[in-house]
N, C-alpha and C positions, 0 to 999 in steps of 0.2 A: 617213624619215618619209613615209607613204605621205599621198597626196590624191587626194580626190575631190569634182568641183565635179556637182552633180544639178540639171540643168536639162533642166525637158522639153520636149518641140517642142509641146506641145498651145496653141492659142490660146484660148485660152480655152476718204458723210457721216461723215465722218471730223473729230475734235476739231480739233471742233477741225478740218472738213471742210468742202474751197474748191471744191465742186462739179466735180470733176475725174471721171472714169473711175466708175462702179460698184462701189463695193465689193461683195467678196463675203465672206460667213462661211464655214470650214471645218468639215466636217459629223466624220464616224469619220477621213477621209483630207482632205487639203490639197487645193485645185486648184493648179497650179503652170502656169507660162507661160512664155514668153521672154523676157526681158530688151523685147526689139525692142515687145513688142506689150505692153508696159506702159511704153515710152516712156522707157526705160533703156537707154544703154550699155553692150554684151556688154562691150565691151574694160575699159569703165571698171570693173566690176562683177571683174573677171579682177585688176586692179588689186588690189580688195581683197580678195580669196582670196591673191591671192602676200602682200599685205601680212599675213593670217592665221596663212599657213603660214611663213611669217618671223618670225613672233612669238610662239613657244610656245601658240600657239592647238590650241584639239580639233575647235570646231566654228563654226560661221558660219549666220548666218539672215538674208536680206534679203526681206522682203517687202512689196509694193506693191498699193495696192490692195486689199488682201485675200488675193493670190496670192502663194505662193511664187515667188521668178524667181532666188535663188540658195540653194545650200545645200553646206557643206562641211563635211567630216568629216577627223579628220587622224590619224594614228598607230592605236589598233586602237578609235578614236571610233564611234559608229554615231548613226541615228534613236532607237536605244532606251537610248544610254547619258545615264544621270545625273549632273548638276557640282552641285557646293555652288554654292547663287547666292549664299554669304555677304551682305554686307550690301543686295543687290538686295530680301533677305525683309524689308526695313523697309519699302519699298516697297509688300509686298504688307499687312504689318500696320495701314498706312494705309488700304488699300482697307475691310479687315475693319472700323479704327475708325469709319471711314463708314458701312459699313452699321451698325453699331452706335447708331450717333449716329441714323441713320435709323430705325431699329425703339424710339427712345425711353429705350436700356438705356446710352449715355451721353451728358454734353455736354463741350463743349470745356472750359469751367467750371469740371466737377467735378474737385474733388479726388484726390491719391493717399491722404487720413488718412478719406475718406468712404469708400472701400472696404477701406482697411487700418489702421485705428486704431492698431496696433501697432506704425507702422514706427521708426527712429530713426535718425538723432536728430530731436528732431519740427521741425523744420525740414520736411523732406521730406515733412510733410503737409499742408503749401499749396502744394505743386506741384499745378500742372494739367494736365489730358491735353491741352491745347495746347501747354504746354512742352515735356513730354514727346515731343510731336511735332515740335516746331522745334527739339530739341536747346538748350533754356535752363534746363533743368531748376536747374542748378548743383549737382548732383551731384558727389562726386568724381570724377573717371574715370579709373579702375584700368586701364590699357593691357593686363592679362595678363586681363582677367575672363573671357575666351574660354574659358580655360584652365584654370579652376576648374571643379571637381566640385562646389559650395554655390554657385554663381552667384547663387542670388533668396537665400536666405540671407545672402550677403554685402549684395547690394544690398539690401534690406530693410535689415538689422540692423549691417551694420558697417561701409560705404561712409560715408563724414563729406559735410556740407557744402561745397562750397568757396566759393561762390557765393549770393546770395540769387536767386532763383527770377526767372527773365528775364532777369537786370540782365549775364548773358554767353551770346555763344554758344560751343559746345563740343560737337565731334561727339563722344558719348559712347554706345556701349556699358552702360556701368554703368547711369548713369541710365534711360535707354530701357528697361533690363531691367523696372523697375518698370510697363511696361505689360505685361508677361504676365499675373499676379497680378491685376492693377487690370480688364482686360479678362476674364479669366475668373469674376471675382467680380462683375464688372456682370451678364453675359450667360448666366453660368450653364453655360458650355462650352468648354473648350480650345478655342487659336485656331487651330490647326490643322485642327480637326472642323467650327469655323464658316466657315472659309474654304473648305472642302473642300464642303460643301452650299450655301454661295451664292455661290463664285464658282468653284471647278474645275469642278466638277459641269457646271454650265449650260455652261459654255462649252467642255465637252468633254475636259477634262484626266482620266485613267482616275488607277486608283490605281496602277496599275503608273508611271505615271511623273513620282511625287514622291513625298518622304517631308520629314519637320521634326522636329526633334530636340527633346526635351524632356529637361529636369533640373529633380529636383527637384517636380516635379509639376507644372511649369508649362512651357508650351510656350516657346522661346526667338523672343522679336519680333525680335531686331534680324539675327539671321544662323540658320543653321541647316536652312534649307528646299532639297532638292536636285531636281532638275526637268531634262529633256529641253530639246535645243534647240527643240521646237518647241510645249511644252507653254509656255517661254518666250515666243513668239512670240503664241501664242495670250493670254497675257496685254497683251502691248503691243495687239497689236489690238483688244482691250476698252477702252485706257485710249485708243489712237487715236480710240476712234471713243464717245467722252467716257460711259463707260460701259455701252452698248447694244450686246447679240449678237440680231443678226437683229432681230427684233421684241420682242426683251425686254430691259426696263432695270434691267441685271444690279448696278450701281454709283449712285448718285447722279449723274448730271451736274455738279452744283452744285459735290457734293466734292470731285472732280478737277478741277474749276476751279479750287476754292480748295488745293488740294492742291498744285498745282505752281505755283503763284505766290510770290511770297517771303511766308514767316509770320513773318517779324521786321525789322526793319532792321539788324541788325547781321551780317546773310551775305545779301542777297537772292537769293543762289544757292539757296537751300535752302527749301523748303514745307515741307508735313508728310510729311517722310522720301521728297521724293522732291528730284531739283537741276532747275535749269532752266538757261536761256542766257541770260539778260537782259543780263550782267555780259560775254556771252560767253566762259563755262569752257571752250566748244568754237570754236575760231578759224576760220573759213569753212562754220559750219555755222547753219543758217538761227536765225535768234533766237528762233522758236518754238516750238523742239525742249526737249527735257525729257528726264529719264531718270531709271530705278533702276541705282545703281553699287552693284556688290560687288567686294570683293577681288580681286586679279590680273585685273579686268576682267571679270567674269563679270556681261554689262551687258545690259539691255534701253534701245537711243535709240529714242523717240519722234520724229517731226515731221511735226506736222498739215499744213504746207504743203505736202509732197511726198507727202502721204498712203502714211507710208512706217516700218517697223520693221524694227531692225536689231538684230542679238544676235551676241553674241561668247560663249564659254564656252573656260574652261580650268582644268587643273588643276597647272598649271606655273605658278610664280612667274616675272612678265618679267621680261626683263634689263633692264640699267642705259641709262637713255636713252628706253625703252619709251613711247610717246605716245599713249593710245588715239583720239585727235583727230585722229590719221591715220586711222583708217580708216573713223570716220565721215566724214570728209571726202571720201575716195574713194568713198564710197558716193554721199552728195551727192550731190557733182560728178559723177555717173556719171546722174543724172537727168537729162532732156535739156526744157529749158526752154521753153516758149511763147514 
């Protein structure tokens, strides 16, 4: 498996932002820097490339600052290949329900039976796009729903109860489905379309380097979305720097405050579809870091302390033992501390 780590010699208010270094935005192309002159450990950083390329990884993103200071690509990986960010896209469908919430078209309140009268059993329609979003829906949750070609068909119409609405949490797939549907019938547009005009767009993601899968008529929230490592990168930097690209506030502030904070007491690991560290899910990694998790790690860590994004991508299931806690943690620890 071949590797390449891209780091360039050039020298040159963040979420959640400790007044540290300058951020900068990345305009068509990245600026990128040395480890040394963003106050990072080359060796440490080297660290976590071997721990990458040990671990079924394709590709690696570290960026501080604003600047790129590591990038790896592994096997026939490039700048321009696409990973499934599997369940990382709930993350991004939390962004979208934000601006939603913001433009008036939902609340956290409304119902799933005030935009889809039909569903059943009616149970499922005093669910709210809060639960929806904390994962308490009390939905069944069909483990293979991935896997179905009637995915909102089922979830609509033939997924049961298990749960009264809140009263469990339960990462679920199923249930979460019911915000495609519920989100296209508030707003009036696939969430793909809406997220592609107010948040890739602006903050520079092209359309060569993402796509999201839709069945059924309805775009899929909870997985589906596939993205570049640095189109990835370029989303953690938005939520780094608590919604704002450049001079425009591209996200709510407010939401991504309350977005990675715990939306329930019964996991306060977990916001609205994004996790946090409160609990410490990440063991020596700073308490204010937060993240989108997908499948075989295809992750986007935030931490606002270090003013600092980290992404992993692959399309290799890890092996047994696999700890993604390592290498945020080498990354970390690769910052070099006042």
């Amino acid at each position: 498996m071949s590797r390449a780590l891209l780091l360039s010699l050039a020298i040159g208010c963040c979420c959640f932002s400790n007044g540290m270094a300058q951020t900068v935005f990345p305009g068509a192309d990245w600026e990128t820097a040395t480890p040394a002159s963003q106050e990072v450990d080359a060796a440490g950083l080297d660290k976590a490339g071997t721990w990458l390329e040990s671990h079924q990884s394709k590709s690696g993103l570290v960026v501080r600052h604003g600047r790129i200071i590591a990038e790896w690509y592994f096997g026939d990986a490039d700048q321009k290949t696409k990973f499934p960010a599997y369940s990382t896209t709930k993350s991004f469908s939390s962004l979208a329900t934000g601006l939603a919430i913001e433009e008036g078209k939902l609340a956290l309140d409304h119902t799933v039976g005030a935009f889809l009268p039909d569903v059943r059993p009616e149970g499922k329609r005093t669910i709210t796009v809060k639960q929806l979003l904390s994962m308490t829906s009390g939905v069944h949750n069909q483990p293979d729903v991935h896997l179905r070609d009637d995915v909102f068909q089922y979830a609509l119409f033939e997924a049961g109860m298990d749960h009264q609405p809140g009263e469990k949490w339960d990462y679920n797939n199923t249930g979460l489905a019911l915000l495609g549907p519920v989100f296209q019938k508030a707003t009036g547009e696939p969430l793909d379309e809406f997220f592609n005009q107010r948040v890739f767009t602006p903050i520079g993601i092209q359309s060569e380097d993402w796509t999201w899968e839709q069945r059924d008529g309805y775009v899929i929230p909870y997985s589906g979305c596939q993205l570049t490592a640095r189109a990835m990168g370029r989303v953690g930097l938005l939520v780094l720097n608590r919604g704002k690209w450049k001079d425009r506030q591209v996200v709510p502030s407010a939401w991504l405050t309350e977005s990675v904070a715990a939306s329930q007491d019964l996991n306060p690991s977990y916001g609205y579809l994004w996790w946090n560290n409160t609990t410490k899910k990440w063991p020596n990694v700073p308490k204010d870091a937060f993240a989108a998790l997908g499948r075989w790690d295809n992750d986007i860590l935030v931490v606002p302390s270090l003013d600092l994004v980290v992404i992993r991508q692959s399309d290799l299931e890890p092996a047994k033992g696999h700890q993604i806690a390592e290498y945020f943690q080498l990354v970390c620890d690769a910052v070099k501390k006042p």
